[in-house]
C-alpha positions in Angstrom: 18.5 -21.8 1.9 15.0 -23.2 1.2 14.4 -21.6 -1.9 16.5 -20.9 -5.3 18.3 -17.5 -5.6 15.9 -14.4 -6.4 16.4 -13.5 -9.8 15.1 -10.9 -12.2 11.9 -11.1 -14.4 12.5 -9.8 -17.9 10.6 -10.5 -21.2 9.5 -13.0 -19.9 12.2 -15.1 -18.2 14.2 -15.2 -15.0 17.7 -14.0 -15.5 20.2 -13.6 -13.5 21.2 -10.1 -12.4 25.1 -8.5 -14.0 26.1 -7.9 -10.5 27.1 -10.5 -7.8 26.1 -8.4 -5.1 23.2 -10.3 -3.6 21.6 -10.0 0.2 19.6 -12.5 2.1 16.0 -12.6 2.6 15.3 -13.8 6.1 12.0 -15.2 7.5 10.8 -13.3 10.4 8.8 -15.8 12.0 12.4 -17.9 12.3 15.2 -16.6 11.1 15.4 -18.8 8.5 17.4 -18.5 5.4 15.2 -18.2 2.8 16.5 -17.2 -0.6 19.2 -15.0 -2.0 18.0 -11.6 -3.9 20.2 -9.6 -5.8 21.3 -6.1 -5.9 20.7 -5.2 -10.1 22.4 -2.6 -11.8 21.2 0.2 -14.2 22.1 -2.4 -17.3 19.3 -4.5 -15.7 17.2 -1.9 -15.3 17.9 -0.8 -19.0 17.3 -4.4 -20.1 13.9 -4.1 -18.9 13.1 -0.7 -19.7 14.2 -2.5 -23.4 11.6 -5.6 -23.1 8.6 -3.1 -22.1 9.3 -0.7 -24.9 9.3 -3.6 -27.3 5.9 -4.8 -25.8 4.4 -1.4 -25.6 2.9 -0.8 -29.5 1.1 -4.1 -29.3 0.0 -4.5 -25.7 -1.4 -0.8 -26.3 -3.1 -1.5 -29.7 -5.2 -4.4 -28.4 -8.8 -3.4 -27.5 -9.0 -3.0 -23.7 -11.8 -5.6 -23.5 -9.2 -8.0 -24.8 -6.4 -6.5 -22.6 -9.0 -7.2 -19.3 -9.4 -11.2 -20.4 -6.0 -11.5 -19.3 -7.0 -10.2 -15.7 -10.0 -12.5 -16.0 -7.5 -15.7 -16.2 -5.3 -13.9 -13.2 -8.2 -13.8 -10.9 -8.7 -17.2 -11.3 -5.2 -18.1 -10.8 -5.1 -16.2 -7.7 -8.1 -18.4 -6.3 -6.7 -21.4 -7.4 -3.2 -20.8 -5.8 -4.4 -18.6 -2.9 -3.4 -21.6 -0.5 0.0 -21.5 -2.1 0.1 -17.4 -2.4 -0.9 -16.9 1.4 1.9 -19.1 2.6 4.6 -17.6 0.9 3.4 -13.8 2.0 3.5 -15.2 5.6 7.1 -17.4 5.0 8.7 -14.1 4.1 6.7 -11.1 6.1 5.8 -12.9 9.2 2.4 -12.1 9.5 0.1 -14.8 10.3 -1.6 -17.6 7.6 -5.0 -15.8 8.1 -3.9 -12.5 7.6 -2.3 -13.2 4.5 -5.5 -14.9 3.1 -7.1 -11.9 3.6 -4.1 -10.2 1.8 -4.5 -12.0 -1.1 -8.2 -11.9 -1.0 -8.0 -8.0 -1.6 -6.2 -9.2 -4.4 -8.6 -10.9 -5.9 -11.0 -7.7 -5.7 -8.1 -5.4 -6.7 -7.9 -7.4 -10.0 -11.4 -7.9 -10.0 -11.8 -4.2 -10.3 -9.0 -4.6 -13.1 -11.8 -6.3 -15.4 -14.6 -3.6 -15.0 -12.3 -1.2 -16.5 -13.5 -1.4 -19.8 -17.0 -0.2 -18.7 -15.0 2.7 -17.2 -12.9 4.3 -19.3 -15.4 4.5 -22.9 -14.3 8.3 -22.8 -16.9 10.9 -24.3 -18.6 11.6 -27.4 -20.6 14.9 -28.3 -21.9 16.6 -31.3 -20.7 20.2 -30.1 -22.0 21.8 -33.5 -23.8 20.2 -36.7 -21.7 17.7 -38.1 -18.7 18.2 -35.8 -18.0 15.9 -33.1 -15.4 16.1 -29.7 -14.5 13.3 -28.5 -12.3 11.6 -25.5 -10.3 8.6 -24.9 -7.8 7.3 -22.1 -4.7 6.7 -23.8 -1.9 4.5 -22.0 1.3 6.3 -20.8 4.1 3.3 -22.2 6.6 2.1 -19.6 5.9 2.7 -16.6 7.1 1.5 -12.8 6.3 0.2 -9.4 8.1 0.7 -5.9 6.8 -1.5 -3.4 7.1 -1.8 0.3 7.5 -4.8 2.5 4.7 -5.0 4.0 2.1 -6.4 1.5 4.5 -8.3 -0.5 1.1 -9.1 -2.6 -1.3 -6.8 -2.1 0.5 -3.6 -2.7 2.1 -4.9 -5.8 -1.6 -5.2 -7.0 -2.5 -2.0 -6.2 -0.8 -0.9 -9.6 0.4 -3.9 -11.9 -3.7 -5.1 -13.0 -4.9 -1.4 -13.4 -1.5 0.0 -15.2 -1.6 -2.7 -17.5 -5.4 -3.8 -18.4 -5.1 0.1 -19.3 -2.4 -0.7 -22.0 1.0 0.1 -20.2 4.0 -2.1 -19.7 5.4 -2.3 -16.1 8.4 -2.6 -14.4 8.1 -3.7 -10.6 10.6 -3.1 -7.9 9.6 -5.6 -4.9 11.4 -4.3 -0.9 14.9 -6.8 -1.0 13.0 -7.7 2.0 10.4 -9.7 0.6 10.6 -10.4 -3.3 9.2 -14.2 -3.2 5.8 -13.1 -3.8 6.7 -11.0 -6.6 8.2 -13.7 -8.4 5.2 -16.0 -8.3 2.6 -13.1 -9.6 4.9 -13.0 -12.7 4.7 -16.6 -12.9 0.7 -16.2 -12.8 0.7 -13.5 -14.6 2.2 -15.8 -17.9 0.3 -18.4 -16.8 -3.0 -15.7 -17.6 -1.8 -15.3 -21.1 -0.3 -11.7 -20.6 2.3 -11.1 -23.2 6.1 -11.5 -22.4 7.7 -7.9 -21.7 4.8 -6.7 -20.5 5.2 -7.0 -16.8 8.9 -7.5 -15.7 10.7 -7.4 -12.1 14.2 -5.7 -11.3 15.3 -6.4 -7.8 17.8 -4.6 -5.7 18.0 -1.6 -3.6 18.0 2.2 -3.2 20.3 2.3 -6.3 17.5 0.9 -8.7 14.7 3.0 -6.9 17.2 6.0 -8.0 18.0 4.8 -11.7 14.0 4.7 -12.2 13.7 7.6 -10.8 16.1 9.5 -13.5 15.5 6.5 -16.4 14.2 8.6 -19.7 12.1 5.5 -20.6 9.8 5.2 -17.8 7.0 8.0 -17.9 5.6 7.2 -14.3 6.6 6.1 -11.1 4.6 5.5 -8.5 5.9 4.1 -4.9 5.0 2.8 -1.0 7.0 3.2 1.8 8.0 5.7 4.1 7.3 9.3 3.9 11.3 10.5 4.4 12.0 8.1 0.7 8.3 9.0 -0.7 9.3 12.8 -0.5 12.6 11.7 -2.0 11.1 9.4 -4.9 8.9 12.2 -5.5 11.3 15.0 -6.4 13.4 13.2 -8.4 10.7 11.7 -10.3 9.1 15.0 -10.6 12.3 16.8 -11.5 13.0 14.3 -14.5 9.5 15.6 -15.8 7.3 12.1 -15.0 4.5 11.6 -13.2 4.8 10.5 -9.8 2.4 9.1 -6.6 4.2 8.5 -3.7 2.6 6.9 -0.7 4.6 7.9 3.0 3.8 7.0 6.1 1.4 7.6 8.8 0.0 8.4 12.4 -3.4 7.4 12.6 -5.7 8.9 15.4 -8.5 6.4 17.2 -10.7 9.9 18.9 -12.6 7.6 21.3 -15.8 8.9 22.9 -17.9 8.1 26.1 -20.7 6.9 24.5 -18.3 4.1 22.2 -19.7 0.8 22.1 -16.9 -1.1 24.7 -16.9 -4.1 23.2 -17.1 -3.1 19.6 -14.7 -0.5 20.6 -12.2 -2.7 22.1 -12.3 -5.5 19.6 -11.8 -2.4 16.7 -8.6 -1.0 18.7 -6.9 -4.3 19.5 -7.2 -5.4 16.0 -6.7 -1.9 14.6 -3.2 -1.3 16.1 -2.0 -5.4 16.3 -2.9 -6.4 12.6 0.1 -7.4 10.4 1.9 -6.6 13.6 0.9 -2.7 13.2 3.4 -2.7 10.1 0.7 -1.0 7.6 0.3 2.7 7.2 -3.2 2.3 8.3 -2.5 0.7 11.7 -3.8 2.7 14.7 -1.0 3.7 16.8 -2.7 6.3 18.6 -5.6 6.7 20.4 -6.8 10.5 22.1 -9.4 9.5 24.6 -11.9 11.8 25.0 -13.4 12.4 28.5 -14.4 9.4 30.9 -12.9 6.2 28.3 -11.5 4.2 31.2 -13.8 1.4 31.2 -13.3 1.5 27.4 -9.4 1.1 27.8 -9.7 -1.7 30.2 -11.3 -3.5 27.7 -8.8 -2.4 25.0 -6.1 -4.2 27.6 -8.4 -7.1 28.2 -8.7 -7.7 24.0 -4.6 -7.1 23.5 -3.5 -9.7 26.4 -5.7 -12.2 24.2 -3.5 -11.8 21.3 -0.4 -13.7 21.5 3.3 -13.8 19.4 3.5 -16.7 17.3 -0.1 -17.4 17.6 -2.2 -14.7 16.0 0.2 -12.0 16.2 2.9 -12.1 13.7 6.4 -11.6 13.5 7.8 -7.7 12.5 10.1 -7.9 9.7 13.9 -7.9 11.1 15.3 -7.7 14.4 16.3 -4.3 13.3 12.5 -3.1 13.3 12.3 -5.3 16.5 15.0 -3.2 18.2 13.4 0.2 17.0 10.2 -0.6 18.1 11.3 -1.8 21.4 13.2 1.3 22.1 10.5 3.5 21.4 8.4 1.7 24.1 11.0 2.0 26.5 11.5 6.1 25.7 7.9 6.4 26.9 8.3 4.8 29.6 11.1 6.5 30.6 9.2 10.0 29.9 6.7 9.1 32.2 4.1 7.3 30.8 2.1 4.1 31.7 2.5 0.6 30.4 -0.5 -1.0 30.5 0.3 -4.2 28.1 4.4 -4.4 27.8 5.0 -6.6 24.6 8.7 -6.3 25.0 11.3 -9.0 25.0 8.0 -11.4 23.3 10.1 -14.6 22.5 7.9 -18.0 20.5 8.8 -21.5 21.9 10.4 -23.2 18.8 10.6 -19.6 16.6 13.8 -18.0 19.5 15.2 -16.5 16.1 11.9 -15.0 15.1 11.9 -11.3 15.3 8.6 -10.9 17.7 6.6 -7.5 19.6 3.9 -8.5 21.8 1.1 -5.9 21.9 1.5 -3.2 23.3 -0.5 -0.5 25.0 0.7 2.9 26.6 -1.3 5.3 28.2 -0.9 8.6 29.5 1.2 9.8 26.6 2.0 13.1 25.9 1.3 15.1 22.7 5.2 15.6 22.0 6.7 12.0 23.4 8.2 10.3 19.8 5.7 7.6 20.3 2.8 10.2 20.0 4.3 11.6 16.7 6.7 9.2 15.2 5.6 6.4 13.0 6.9 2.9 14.8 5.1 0.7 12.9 4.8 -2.2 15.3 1.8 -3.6 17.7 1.7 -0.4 19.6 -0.8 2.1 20.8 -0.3 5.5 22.5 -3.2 7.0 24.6 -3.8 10.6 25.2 -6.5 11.9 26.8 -8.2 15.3 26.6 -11.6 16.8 27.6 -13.0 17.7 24.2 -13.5 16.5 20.9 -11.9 20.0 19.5 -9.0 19.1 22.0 -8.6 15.9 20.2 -8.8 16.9 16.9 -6.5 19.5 17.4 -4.0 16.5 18.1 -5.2 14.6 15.4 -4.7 18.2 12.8 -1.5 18.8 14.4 0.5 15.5 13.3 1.7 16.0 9.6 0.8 12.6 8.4 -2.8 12.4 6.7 -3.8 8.4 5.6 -6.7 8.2 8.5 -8.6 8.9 11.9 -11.4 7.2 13.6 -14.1 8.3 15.3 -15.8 5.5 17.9 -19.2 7.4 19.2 -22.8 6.4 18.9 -23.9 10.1 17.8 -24.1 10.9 14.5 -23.8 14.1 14.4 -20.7 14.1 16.5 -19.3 11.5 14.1 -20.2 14.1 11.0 -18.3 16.9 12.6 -15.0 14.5 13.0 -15.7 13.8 9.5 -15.5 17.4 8.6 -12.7 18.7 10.9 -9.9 15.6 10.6 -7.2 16.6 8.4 -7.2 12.9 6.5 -7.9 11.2 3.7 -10.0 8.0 4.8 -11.8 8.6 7.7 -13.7 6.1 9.9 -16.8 6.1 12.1 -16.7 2.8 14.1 -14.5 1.3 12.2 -10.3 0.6 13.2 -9.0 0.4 9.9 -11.4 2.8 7.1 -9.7 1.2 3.8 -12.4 1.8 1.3 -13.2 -0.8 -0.5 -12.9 -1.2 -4.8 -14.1 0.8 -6.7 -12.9 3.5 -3.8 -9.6 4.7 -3.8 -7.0 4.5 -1.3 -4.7 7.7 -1.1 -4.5 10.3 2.0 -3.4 13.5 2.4 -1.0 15.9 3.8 2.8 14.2 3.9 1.0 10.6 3.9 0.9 11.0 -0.3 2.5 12.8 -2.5 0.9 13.6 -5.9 -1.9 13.9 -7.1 -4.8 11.2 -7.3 -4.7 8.1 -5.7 -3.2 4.6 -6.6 -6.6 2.2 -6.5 -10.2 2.3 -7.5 -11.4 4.8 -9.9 -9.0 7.4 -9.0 -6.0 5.7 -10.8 -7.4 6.0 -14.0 -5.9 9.2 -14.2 -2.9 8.8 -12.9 -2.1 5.4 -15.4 -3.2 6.8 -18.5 -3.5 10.4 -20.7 -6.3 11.9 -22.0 -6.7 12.4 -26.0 -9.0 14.9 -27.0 -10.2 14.9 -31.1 -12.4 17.1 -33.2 -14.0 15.8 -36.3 -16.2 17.3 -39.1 -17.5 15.8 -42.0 -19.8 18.3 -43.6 -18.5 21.5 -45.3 -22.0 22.5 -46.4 -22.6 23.0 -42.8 -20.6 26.0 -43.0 -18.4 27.4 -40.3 -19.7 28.9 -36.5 -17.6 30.2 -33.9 -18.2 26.4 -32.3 -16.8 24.6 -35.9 
């Protein structure tokens, strides 16, 4: 085991969870034993819960432009250690060094963004009659807590821990058992920056901690990423024990290519679109409708995903499990009738035989009902389906119940404005594989790919993270009284 066991963050310190139930966390890229994490209880959760309640009156006194100097410090930190950071996030994902420098990159805009908040949320002030005045502030919740996926084992949990907290609430993560290393070190940096112990604190474990802060009376808001079968299921219990909730599912992301694409651009956008972190992020294109004569275009696509190679700069998926299921979904389609173009089954790395590797994958002549056309495999795979209209392939696109994005490759503008206003999604892209907007843009789509209201970055979280507080004041009694006073 290369690393100490996984323990819990609370107030401040690493304790040890009250159960002994632990499981391993396994390096994709090897096999490799990694660390031990373990399985807490509610009396961990409870101790937390404790810590952050303690913190709350003081964290959410302090001026937010004091709050955001904390955030200041944690930007630097994550430049200093980004090295360090990116290593780790590929040690225990799998994806590859460079695409975890670009993970903690966004980051360092994420908490960036963190530190403008001050000039965002100065609420309103308006004299609504002589002498009386209505004003607004952003007020924070108290405790609130984080469910995090897998798959960005630094990113996502920076989607919500700089903006919950610079706007005054004290946070409770839950990193996936699958990857909690990198959760661990962003408390460590997180002291480092100065931010007050109890503040932020970690609880590791499974399903039965996701439920206990799901029905925990001392947690106003949940918010969580992951699949769209536990997202519903987060959701409703959060919601039924009357606290806010934003739950992020999953996706099925439609490339609508169109004669007139770029081949090239288009190629290079669809290879990386549907290969990236090994496809495991809900905005990986795993299908493609191509629209008309695209053949030259999807030659090109094959050419572009033989270049990418396991071990290399594809990265691992995250268990042999995920291996399997993505494997088997390949082999379905095949079975069903459609064409391999690129098979990235049975992908084995000289050095790595316990690394849990998919080579990329490309199938064409899919049908609209096969699993692979609908399902959600997250893994280097992409599903072509042809039709002879743009209304044909948005009808696809409106038909699957995921919302997060779809794509539009064309060279017409007005073509690429009609996509824009007929997809049923969220973050829609001209040109471009993967349309996450940037900060100060939210990221959130629609349909059963988010469930809630508001989205979980940029601007849009603002409301989600804190309540608004509405007061009236008059001074002058010899202004009389009006209908407005």
């Amino acid at each position: 085991m290369k690393y100490s066991p996984v323990q819990n963050y609370i107030n401040g310190i690493f304790v040890d969870a009250s159960s002994a139930r632990k499981l391993p966390v396994i390096s994709p890229i090897d096999g490799n034993h990694l660390s031990d994490v373990p399985m807490s209880t509610g009396k961990d959760l409870d101790d937390a819960v404790k810590a952050a309640k303690a913190s709350f009156t003081a964290w959410s006194k302090m001026p937010i432009k004091e709050r955001v100097q904390v955030f200041f410090r944690y930007k630097t930190l994550l430049e200093k250690n980004l090295k360090e950071l990116a290593e780790l996030c590929s040690e225990e994902n799998g994806k590859t060094y460079s695409e975890s420098v670009a993970e903690i990159e966004k980051c360092i805009e994420l908490t960036e963004f963190a530190t403008s908040l001050p000039q965002l949320v100065t609420g309103e002030i308006l004299e609504v009659s002589k002498g009386v005045e209505c004003r607004t502030e952003h007020v924070p919740l108290g405790v609130v807590a984080s469910i995090v996926p897998f798959n960005f084992p630094a990113m996502v949990p920076n989607w919500t821990i700089p903006n919950a907290i610079a706007l005054g609430n004290c946070m409770i993560l839950k990193p996936s058992e699958k990857v909690p290393l990198c959760s661990a070190r962003l408390a460590q940096l997180l002291k480092e920056a100065g931010l007050p112990d109890g503040v932020f604190n970690i609880v590791n474990g499974d399903s039965e901690i996701v439920t206990a802060i799901c029905d925990h009376p001392g947690i106003e808001a949940v918010s969580f990423v992951g699949s769209t079968k536990v997202a519903k299921i987060v959701y409703q219990r959060a919601t039924q024990n009357f606290k806010r909730a934003l739950a992020l599912g999953g996706a099925k992301n439609h490339l609508m290519v169109l004669p007139d694409a770029k081949p090239d651009m288009t190629a290079q956008n669809v290879a990386a679109s549907m290969s990236g972190c090994a496809g495991q992020r809900c905005m990986a294109a795993s299908a493609m409708v191509a629209v008309g004569e695209v053949d030259h275009i999807i030659n090109k696509i094959c050419d572009e995903a033989k270049k990418i190679i396991p071990g290399e700069n594809l990265g691992a998926v995250i268990s042999k499990e995920s291996k399997e299921r993505i494997e088997g979904y390949i082999t379905e389609a095949e079975k069903q009738g459609a064409k391999i173009l690129v098979d990235g089954r049975n992908a084995k790395v000289k050095g790595k035989e316990n690394g849990t590797y998919v080579g990329p994958t490309v199938i064409d002549y899919v049908k609209p009902d096969m699993a692979v056309a609908k399902e959600e495999i997250f893994g280097p795979v992409i599903s072509i389906m042809r039709t002879k209209t743009v209304d044909e392939a948005l009808a696809i696109e409106n038909s699957n119940p995921y919302g997060n994005a779809a794509s539009v490759f064309t060279q017409n503008g007005g073509m690429a404005r009609y996509i824009i206003d007929k997809a049923s999604a969220g973050m829609i892209g001209v040109n471009v594989g993967v349309p996450v907007p940037r900060e100060p843009f939210s990221f959130g789509g629609w349909n059963e790919s988010k469930f809630g209201v508001g989205d979980i970055t940029g601007k849009s979280s603002i409301e989600f993270w804190t309540k608004l507080k509405k007061s009236t004041t008059k001074w002058n009694p010899e202004a009389g009284v009006n209908w407005m006073s």
